[in-house]
C-alpha positions in Angstrom: 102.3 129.6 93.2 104.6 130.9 90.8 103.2 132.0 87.2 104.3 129.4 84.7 104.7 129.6 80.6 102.6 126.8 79.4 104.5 125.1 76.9 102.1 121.3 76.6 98.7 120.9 76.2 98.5 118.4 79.3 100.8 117.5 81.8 100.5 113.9 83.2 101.7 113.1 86.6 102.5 109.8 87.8 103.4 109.7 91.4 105.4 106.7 91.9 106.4 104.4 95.2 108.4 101.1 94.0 105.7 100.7 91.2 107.8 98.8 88.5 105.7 96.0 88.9 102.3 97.6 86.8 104.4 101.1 85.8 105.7 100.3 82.3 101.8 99.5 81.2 100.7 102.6 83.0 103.2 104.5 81.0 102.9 103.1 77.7 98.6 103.8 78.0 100.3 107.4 78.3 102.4 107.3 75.6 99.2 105.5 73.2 97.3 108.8 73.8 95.3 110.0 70.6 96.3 113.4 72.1 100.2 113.6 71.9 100.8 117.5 72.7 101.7 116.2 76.9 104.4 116.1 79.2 104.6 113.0 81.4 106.1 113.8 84.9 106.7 110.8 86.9 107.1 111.3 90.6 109.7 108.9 92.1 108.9 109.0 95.6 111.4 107.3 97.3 111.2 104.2 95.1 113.9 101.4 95.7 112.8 99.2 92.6 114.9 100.0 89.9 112.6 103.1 88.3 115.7 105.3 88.0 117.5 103.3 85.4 114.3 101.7 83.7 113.8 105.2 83.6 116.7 106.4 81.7 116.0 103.8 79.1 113.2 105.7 78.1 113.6 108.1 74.9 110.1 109.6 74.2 111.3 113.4 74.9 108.0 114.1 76.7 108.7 112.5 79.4 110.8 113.0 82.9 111.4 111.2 86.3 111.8 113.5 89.3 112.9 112.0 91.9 112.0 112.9 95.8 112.6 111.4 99.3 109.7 109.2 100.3 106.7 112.2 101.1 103.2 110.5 100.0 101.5 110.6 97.5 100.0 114.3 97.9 103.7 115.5 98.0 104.3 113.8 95.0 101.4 115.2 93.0 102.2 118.6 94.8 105.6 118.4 93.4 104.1 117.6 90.1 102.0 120.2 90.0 104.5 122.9 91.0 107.1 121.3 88.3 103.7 121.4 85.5 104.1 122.9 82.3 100.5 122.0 81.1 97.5 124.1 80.5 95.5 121.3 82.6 96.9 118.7 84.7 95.8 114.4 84.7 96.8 112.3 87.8 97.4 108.8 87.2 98.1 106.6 89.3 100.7 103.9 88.8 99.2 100.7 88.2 96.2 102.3 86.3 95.3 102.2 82.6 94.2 105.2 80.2 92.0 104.3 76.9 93.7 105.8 73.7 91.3 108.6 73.7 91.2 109.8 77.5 93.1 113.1 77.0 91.7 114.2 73.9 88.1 113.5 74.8 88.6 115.1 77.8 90.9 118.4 76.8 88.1 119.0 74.1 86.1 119.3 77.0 88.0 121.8 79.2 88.2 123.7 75.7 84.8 124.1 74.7 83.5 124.6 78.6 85.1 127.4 80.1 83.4 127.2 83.4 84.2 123.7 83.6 87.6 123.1 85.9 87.3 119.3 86.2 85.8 116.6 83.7 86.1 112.9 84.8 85.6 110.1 82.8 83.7 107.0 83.6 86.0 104.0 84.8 86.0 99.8 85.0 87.8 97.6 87.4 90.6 95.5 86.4 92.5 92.8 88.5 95.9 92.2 89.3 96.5 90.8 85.4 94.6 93.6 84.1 91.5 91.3 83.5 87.7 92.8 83.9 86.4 92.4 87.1 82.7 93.3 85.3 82.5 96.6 87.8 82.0 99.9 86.1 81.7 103.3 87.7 79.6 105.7 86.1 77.9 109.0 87.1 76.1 111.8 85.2 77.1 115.1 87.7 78.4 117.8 85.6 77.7 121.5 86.0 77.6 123.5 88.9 77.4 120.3 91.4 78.6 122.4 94.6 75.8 121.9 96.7 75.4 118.0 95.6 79.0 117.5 96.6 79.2 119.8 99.8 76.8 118.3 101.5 77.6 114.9 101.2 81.0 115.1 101.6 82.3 113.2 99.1 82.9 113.8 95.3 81.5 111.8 92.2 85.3 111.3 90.3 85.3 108.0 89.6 89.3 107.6 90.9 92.6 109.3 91.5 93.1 108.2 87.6 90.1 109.5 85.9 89.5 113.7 86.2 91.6 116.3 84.0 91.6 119.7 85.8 92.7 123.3 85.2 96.2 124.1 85.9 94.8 127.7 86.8 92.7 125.5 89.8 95.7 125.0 91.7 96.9 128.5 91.5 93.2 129.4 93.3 93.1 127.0 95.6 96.5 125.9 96.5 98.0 122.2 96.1 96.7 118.9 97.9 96.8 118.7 101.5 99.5 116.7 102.7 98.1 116.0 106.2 94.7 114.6 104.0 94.6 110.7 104.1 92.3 110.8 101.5 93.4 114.0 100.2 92.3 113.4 96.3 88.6 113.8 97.4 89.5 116.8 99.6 90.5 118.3 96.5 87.6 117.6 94.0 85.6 118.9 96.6 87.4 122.0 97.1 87.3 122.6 93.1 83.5 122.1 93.1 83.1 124.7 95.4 84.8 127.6 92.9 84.3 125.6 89.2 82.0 123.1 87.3 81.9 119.8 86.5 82.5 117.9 83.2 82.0 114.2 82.6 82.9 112.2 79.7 80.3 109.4 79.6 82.5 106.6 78.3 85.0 103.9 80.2 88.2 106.0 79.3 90.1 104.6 82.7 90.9 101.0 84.1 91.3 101.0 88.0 93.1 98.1 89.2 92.1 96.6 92.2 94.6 94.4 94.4 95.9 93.6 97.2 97.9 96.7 98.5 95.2 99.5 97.6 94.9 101.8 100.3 91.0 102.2 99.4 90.5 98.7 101.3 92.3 99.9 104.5 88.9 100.7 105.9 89.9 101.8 109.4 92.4 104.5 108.0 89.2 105.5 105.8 87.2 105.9 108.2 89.5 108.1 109.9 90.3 110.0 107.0 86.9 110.6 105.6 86.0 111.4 109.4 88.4 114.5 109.3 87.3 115.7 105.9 83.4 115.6 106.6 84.4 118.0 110.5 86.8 119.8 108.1 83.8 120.5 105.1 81.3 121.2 108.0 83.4 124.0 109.7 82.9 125.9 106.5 79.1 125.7 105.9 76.0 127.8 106.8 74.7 126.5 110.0 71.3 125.8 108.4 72.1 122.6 106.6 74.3 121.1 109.4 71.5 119.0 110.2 72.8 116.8 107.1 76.0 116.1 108.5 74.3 112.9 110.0 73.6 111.5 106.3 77.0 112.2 105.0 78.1 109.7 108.1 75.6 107.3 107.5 76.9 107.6 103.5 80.2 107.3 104.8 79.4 103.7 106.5 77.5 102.1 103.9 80.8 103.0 101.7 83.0 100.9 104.7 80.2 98.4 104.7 80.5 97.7 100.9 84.5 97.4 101.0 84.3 95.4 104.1 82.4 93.0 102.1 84.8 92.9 99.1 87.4 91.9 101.3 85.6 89.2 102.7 85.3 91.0 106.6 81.5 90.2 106.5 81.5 90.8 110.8 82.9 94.5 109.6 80.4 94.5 107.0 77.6 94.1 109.1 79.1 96.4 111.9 79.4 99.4 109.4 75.6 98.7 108.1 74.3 99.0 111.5 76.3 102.0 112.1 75.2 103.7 109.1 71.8 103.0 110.1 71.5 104.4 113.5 73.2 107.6 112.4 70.7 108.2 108.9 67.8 105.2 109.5 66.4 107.4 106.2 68.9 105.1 103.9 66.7 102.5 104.2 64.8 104.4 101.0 68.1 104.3 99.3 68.6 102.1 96.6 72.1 101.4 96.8 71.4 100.9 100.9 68.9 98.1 100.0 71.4 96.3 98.2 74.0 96.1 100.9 70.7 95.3 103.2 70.1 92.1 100.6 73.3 91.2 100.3 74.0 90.7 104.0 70.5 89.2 104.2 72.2 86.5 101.8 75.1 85.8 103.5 73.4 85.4 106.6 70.7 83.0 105.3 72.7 81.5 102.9 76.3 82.0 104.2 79.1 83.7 102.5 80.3 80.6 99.9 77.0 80.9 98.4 76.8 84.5 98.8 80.2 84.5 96.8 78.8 82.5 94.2 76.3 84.8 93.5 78.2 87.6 93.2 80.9 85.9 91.1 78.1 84.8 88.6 76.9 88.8 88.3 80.5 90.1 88.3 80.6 87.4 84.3 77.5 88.6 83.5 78.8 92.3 83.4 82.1 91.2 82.3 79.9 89.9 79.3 77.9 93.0 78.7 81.1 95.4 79.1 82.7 93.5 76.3 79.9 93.7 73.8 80.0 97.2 74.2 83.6 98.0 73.8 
């Protein structure tokens, strides 16, 4: 990549496909930063929704709208990166929401850890009117997390909205693969292998969940995370390829989980079974037991009541998550 004169602290990039409909929040959580030495790149990929002239409306100096023929969104952020003027780089995605203190929290990070070349930051769902859902990711792997990552196949990032990475990353292991269909988790895992982790343990990022996300298109997930796990195995020592079995069976109980989100509870228990006969060692894992009695319920119970349930513990950590913000 060509060497670049950084000029903003942190560039945001906002890849963009007819997103009017959540993208003026998305861009004013931007613009509400605590940290306000950024450039905001929109990506317009394509869009047919207006975003050119809602756009041009906008006067904050920091940010621009590049415009592309319909690519993806790893061409977008490609484009984003390549047209970067940041010392480190923050996806977001456009119906997601920042907290006020996302980029400073997480540049003072990147500055005091030089080893460090991604930090994430802990994330909650939100629903189509940018309500609580009462789910919140969280995960504690920072450092040198290679192996941990590697050999599961998978990275800890909460979501596409959450890390804040080294613009210097890029320029050592090249852009996003565009022939990826997950290729944000192809990428975390290909910075684990050269750079640390950082985590900021607080909910700085709202994911919103609806309809259209293309983390509920199971089957294409499947597929995708199918290519990445033969693509990460090419490139390991033959000694631990015995664990390619688990990252499957990982993989599965994933699908199961989503499946059952969406209401497919025949999916649900076709992934669960799968994930079993490839790794029957999950049944130690806590997070398999939990799939195992929540199928256990539906079956016994059936899924109305099974729905009940899980609509009474989604209020009870709706609760909690507001007396703690």
């Amino acid at each position: 990549m060509k060497e670049f004169k950084t000029m903003s602290k942190v560039t945001v990039i906002i890849p963009a496909y007819n997103a009017m409909k959540y993208l003026p929040e998305t861009v004013e959580s931007v613009l509400n930063q605590t940290l306000t030495d950024f450039e905001v790149l929109i990506i317009n990929d394509g869009s047919s929704d207006g975003i050119v002239e809602w756009a041009s409306q906008i006067t904050d100096s920091r940010v621009r709208l590049i415009s592309q023929e319909n690519q993806g969104t790893a061409a977008a952020r490609n484009k984003g990166i390549v047209e970067s003027k940041g010392e480190y780089i923050a996806f977001l995605d456009a119906d997601d929401i920042w907290e006020p203190t996302k980029l400073e929290k997480q540049a003072q990070c990147l500055d005091n850890n030089p080893l460090v070349g991604l930090v994430d930051a802990w994330t909650a769902f939100i629903d189509e009117n940018s309500k609580p859902t009462g789910i919140v990711m969280t995960h504690n792997s920072e450092g040198d997390v290679y192996k941990k990552v590697v050999e599961v196949c998978d990275s800890t990032v909460c979501c596409g909205s959450s890390p804040m990475i080294r613009r210097s990353c890029f320029d050592t292991l090249g852009l996003f693969d565009r022939e990826s269909y997950i290729e944000d988790v192809d990428m975390w895992i290909r910075i684990a292998t050269c750079y640390h982790y950082g985590v900021v343990k607080e909910v700085l990022v709202k994911y919103r969940q609806h309809p259209s996300n293309k983390s509920k298109d199971c089957e294409s997930m499947l597929r995708g995370f199918r290519q990445l796990i033969e693509k990460t195995y090419r490139s390991l020592p033959t000694e631990i390829l015995h664990l390619r079995p688990r990252s499957y069976g990982r993989l599965y109980v994933y699908l199961a989980w989503k499946s059952m989100d969406t209401k497919d509870y025949k999916q649900g228990f076709h992934y669960t079974q799968q994930a079993f006969a490839l790794y029957p060692q999950l049944i130690f894992q806590l997070w398999y037991l939990r799939l195992y009695v929540a199928i256990a319920i539906i079956r016994l119970l059936g899924p109305q009541k099974y729905d009940q349930i899980r609509s009474f513990n989604h209020n009870i950590r709706r609760r909690l998550l507001a007396l703690t913000t």
